[in-house]
Backbone as ProteinMPNN parsed JSONL, in Angstrom:
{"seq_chain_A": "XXXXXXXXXXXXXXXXXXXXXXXXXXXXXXXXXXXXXXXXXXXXXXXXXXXXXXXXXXXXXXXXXXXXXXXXXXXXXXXXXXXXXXXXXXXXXXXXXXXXXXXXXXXXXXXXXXXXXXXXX", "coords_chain_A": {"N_chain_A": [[25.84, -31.604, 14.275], [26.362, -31.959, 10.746], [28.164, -31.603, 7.867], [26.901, -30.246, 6.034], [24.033, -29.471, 7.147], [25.19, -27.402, 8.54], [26.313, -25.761, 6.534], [23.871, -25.245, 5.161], [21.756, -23.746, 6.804], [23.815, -21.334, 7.239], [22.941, -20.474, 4.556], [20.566, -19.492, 4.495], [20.705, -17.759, 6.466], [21.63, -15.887, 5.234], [20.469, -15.62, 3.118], [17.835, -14.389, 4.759], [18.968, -12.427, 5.632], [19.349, -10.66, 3.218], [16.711, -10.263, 2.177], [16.064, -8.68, 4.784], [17.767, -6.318, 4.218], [16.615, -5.304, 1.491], [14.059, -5.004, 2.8], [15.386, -2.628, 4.484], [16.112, -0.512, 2.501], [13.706, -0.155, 1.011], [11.887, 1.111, 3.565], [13.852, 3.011, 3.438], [13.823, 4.227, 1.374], [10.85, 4.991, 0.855], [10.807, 7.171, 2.844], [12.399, 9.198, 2.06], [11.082, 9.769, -0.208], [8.558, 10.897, 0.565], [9.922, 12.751, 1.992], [10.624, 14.379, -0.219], [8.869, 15.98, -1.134], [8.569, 18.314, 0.69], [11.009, 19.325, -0.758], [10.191, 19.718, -2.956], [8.588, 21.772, -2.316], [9.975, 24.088, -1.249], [11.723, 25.18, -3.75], [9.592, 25.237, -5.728], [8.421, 27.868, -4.435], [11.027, 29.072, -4.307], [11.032, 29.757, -7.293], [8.416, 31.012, -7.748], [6.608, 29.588, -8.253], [3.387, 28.227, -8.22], [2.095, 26.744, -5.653], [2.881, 23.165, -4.223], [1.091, 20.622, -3.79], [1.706, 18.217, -1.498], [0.444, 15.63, -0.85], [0.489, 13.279, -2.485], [3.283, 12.526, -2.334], [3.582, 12.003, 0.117], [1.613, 9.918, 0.492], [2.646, 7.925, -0.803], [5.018, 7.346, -0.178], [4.673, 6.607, 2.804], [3.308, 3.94, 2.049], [5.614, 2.857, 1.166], [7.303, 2.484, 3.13], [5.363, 1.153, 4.631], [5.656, -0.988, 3.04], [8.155, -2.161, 3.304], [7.761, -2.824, 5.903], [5.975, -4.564, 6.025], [7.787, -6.405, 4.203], [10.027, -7.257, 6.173], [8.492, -8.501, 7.867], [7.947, -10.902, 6.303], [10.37, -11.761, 5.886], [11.247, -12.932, 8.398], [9.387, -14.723, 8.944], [9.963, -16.373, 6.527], [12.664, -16.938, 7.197], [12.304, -18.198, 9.732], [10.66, -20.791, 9.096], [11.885, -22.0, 7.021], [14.367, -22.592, 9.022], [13.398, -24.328, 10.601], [12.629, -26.41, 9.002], [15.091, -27.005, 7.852], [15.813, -28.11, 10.385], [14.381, -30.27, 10.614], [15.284, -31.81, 8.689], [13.521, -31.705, 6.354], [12.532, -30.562, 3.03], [11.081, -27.03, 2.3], [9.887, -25.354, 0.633], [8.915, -21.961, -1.107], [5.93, -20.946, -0.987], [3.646, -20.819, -3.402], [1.399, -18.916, -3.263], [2.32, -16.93, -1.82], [4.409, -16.327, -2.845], [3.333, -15.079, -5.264], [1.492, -13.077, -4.165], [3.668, -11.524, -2.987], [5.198, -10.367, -5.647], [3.087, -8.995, -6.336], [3.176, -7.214, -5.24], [4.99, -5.55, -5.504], [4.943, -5.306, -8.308], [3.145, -3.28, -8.005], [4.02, -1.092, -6.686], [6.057, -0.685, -8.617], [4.267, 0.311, -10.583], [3.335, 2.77, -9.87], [4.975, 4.405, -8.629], [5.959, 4.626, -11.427], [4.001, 6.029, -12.873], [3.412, 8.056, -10.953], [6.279, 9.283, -11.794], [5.671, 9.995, -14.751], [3.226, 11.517, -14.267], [4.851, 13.912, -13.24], [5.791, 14.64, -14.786]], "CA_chain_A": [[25.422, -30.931, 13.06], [26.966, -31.991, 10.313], [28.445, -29.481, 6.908], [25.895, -29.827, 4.963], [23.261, -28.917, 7.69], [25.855, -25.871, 8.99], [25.936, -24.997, 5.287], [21.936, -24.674, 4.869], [21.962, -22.776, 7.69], [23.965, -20.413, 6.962], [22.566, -20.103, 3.326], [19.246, -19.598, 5.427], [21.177, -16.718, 7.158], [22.268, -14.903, 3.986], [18.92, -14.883, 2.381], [16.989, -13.726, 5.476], [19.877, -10.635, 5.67], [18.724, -10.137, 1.974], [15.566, -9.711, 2.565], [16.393, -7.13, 5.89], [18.268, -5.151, 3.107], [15.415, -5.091, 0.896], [13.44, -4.15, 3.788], [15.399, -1.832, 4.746], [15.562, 0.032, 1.492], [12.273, -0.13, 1.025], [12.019, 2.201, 4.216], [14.765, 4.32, 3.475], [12.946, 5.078, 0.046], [10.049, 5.769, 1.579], [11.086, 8.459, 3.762], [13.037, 9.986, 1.029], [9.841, 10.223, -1.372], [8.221, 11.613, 1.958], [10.515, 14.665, 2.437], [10.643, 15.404, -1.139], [7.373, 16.91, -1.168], [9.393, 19.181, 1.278], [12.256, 20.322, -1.624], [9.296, 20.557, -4.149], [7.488, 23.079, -1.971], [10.986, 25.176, -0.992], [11.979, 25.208, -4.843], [8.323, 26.207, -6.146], [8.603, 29.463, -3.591], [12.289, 30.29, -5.061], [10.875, 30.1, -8.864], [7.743, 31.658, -7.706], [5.368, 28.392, -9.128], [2.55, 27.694, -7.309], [2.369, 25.857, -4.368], [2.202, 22.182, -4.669], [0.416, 19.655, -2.943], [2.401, 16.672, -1.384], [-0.111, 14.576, -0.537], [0.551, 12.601, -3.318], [4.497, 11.833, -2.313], [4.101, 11.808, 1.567], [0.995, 8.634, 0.707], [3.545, 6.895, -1.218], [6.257, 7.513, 0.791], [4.246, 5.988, 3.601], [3.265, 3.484, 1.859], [6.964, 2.26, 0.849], [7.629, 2.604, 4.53], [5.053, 0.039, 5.099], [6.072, -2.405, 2.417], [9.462, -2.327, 3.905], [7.632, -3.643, 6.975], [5.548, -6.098, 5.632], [8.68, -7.332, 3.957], [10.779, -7.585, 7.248], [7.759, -9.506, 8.547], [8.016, -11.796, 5.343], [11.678, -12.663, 5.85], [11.275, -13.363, 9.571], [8.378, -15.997, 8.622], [10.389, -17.429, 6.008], [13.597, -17.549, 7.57], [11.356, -19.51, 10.606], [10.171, -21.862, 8.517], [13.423, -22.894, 6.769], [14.975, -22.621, 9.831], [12.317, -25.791, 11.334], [12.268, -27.282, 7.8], [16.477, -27.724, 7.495], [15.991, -29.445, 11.572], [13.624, -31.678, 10.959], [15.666, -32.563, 7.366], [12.864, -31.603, 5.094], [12.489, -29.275, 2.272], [10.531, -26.228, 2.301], [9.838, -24.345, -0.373], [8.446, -20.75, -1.085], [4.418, -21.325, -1.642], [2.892, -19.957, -4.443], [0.53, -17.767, -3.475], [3.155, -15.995, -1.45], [4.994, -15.247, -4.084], [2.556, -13.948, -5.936], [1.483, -11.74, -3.327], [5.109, -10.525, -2.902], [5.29, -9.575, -6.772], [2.544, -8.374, -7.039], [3.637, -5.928, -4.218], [6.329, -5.232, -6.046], [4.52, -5.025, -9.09], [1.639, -2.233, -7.946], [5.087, 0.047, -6.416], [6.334, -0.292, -9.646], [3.27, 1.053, -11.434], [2.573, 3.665, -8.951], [6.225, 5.281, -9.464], [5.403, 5.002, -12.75], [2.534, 7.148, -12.819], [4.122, 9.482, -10.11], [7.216, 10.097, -12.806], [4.628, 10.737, -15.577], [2.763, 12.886, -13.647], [5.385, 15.303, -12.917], [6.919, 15.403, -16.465]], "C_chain_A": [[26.494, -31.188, 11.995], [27.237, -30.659, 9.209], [27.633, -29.143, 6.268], [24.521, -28.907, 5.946], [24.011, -27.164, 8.12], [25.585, -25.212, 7.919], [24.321, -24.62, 4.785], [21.997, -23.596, 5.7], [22.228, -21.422, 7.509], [23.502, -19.843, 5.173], [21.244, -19.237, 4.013], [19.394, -18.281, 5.8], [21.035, -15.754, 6.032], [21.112, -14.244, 3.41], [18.174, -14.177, 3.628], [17.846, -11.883, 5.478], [19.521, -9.952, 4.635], [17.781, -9.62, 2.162], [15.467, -8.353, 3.201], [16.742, -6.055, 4.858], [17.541, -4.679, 2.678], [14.391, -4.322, 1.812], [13.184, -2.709, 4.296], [15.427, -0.141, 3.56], [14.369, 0.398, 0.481], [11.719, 1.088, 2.103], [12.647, 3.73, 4.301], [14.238, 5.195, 2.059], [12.165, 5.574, 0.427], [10.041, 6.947, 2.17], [11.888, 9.645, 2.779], [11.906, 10.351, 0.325], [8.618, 11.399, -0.371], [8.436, 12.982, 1.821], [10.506, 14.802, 1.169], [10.015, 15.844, -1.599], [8.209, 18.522, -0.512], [10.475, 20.067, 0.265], [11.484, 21.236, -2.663], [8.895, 21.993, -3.65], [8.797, 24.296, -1.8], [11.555, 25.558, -3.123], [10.316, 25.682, -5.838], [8.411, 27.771, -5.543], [9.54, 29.993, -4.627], [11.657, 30.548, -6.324], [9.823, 30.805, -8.869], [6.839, 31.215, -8.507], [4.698, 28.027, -8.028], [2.814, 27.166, -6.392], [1.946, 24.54, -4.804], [1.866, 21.354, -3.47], [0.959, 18.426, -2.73], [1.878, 15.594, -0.718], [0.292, 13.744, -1.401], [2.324, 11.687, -2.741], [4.687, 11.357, -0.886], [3.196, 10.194, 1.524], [2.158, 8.013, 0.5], [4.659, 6.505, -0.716], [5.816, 6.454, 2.011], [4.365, 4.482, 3.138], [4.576, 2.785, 1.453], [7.388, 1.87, 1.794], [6.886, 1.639, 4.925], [5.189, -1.41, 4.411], [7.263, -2.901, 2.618], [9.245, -2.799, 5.16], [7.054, -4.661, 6.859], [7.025, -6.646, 4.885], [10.06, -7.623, 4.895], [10.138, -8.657, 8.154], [7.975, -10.64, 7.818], [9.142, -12.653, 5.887], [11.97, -13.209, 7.467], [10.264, -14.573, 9.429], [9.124, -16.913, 7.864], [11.624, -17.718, 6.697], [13.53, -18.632, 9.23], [11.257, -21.085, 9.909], [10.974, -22.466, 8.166], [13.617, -22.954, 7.808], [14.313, -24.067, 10.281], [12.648, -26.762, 10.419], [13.965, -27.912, 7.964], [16.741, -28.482, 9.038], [15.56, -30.114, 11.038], [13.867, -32.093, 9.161], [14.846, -32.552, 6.064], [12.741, -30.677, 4.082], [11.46, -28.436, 3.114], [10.537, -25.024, 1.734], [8.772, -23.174, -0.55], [6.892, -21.267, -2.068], [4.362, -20.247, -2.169], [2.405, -19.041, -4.571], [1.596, -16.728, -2.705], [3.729, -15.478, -2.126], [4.715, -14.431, -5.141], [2.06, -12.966, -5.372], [2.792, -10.421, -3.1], [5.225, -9.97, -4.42], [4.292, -9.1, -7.194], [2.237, -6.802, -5.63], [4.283, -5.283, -5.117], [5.911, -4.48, -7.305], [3.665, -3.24, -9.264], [2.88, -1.058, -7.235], [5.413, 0.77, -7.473], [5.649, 0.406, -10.539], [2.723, 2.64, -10.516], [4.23, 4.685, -9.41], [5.826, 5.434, -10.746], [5.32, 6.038, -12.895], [2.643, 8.504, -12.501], [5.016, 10.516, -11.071], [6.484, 10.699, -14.013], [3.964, 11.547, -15.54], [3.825, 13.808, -13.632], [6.056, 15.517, -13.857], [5.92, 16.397, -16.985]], "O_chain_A": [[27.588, -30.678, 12.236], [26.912, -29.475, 9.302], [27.447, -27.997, 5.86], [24.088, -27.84, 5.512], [23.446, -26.077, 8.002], [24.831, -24.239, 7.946], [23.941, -23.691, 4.073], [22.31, -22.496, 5.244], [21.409, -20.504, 7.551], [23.879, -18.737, 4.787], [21.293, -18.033, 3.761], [18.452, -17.516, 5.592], [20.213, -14.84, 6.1], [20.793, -13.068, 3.236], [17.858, -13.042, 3.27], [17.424, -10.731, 5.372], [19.32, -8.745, 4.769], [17.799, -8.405, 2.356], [15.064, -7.301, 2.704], [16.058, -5.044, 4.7], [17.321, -3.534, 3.072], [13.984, -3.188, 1.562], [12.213, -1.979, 4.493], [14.915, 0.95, 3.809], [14.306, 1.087, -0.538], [11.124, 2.026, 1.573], [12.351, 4.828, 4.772], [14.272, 6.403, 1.823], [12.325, 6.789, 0.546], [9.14, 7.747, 1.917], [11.816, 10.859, 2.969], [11.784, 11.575, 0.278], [8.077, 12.438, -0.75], [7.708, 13.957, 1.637], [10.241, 16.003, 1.121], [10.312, 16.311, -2.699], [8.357, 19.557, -1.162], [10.729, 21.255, 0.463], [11.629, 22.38, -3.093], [8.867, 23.038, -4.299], [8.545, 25.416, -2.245], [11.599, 26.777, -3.293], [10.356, 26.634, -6.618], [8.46, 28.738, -6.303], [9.316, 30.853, -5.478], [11.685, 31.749, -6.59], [9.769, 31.503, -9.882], [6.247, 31.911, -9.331], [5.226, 27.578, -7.01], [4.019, 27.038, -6.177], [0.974, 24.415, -5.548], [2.365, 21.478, -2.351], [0.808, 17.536, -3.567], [2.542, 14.751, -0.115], [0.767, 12.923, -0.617], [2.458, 10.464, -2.781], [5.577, 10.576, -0.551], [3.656, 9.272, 2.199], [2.769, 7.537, 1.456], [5.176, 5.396, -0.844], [6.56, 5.492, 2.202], [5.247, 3.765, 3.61], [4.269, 1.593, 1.478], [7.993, 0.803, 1.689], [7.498, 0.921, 5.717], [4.97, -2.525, 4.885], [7.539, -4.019, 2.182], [10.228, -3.228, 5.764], [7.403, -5.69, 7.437], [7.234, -7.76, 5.365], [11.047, -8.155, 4.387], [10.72, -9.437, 8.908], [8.238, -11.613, 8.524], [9.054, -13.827, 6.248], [12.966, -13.908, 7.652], [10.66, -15.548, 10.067], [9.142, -18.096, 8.203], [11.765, -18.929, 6.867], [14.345, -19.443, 9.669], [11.73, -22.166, 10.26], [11.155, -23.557, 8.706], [12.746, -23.75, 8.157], [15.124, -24.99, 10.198], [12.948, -27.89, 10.809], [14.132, -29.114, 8.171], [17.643, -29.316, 9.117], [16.347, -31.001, 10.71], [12.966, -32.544, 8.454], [15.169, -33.099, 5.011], [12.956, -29.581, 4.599], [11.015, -28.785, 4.208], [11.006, -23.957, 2.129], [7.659, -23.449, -0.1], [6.759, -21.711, -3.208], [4.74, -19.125, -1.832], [2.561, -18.248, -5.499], [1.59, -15.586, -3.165], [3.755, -14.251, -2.223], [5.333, -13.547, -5.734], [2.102, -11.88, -5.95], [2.844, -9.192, -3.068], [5.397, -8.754, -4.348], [4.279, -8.697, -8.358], [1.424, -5.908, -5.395], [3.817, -4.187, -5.43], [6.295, -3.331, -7.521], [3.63, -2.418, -10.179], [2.442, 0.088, -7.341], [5.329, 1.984, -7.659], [6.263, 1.132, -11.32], [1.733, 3.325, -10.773], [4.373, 5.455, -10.36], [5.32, 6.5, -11.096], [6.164, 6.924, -13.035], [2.333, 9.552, -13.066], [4.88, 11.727, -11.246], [6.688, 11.885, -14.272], [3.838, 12.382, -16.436], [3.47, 14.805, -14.261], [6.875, 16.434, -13.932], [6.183, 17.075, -17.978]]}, "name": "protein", "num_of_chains": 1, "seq": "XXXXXXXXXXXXXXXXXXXXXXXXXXXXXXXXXXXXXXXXXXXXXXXXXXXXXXXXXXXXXXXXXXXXXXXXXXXXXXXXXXXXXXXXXXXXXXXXXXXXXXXXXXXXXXXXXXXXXXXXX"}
């Protein structure tokens, strides 16, 4: 193996760990948006405001929790693929429609927080 192949490699490495990160913050949000349906409802009691309904933060919550798994699945596919592509010496670059699928993940989170923060102002 020569340096240049060691060096892909480990570039290969770096970004797939990226990803995991992403991943995993993606999960760890999730679960946070989750329980804080939980603070709303203990903090409504003390002020003596209605009760509120956390369906709304436990979906999304979920849902964050599963885009943090589809994007652990992502970076295990791509860091496959490079991984094959830098043996057998050829490129392999991030297709199109994938990446539009991934931002427009990204995209429909972003509009959904949104919405969420607007709502509760």
């Amino acid at each position: 193996m020569d340096a240049n192949t060691t060096r892909d490699h480990l570039a290969n490495e770096r970004t797939f760990l990226a990803y995991v990160r992403t991943a995993l913050a993606f999960i760890a949000f999730g679960f946070v948006i989750a329980r804080f349906s939980l603070f709303l409802r203990t903090f409504a009691v003390m002020q003596g405001l209605p009760q509120l309904h956390p369906q709304a933060s436990t979906a999304f919550g979920i849902m964050m929790v599963f885009t943090g798994i589809a994007v652990a699945i992502f970076a295990l596919y791509r860091y496959k693929r490079q991984y094959d592509a830098i043996a057998a010496d050829r490129g392999a670059p991030l297709d199109v429609r994938h990446a539009a699928v991934f931002s427009a993940v990204l995209v429909l989170v972003g509009i959904v927080v949104a919405y969420e923060l607007y709502r509760l102002t």
